[in-house]
N, C-alpha and C positions, 0 to 999 in steps of 0.2 A: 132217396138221394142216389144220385147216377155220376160216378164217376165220368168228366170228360177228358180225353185225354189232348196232351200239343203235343205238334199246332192244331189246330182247328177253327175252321172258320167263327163259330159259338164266341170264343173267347175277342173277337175283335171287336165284336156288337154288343158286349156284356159284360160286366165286372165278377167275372168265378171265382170263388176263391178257391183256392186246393186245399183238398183233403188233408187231414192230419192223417199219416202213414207209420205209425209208433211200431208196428209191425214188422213192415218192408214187401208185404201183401204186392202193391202197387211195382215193387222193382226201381223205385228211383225215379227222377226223370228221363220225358220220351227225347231222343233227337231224331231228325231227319237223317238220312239219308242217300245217300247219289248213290244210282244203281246206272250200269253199263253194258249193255255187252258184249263181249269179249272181241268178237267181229267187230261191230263199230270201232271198239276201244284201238283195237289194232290201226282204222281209217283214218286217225284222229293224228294231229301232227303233234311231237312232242310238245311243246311247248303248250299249245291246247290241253292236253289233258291233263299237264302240271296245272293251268291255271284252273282246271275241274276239280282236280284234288287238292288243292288251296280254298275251294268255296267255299265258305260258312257263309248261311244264312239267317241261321236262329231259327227259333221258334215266333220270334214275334214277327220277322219279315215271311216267313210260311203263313203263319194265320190268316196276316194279309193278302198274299195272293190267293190262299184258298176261300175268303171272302170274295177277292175279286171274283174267281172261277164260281163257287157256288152258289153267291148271292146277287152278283152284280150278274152275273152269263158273259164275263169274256170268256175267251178262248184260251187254254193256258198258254198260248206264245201270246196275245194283246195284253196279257198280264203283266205277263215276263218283260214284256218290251216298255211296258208301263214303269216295273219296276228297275230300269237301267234307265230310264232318262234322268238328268240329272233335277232337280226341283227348279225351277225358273222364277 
């Protein structure tokens, strides 16, 4: 048995179920992340980076994209841009 961890692509093609963690071994659940740096961050116009650090994506719209990236072969911007269109 192999722990996987979210997001991860695995989990959007599959029904995984999570570990039982009676421990705390595992540390909880994962979240994503936004990473910047410091130079950019500075480029960036107020109101932009407020709306960066307001993003929550989840884990389940990350799995998604990273299926998109790793299993479909976009490109992580045709992803991204995939996932801001609105559904039609």
């Amino acid at each position: 048995m192999v722990p996987l961890w979210q997001p991860q692509f695995l989990h959007w093609q599959h029904d995984i179920r999570e570990l039982a963690d009676p421990a705390g071994l595992l540390r909880g659940k994962d979240e994503a992340t936004l990473l910047i740096r410091k130079a950019a961050q500075e480029r960036l116009p107020a109101s932009a980076a407020a709306e960066l650090h307001a993003l929550r994506l989840g884990n389940r719209t990350l799995t998604w994209l990273d299926h998109l990236v790793s299993r479909r072969g976009l490109a992580p911007r045709h992803a991204a841009r995939q996932w801001l269109q609105p559904p039609s």
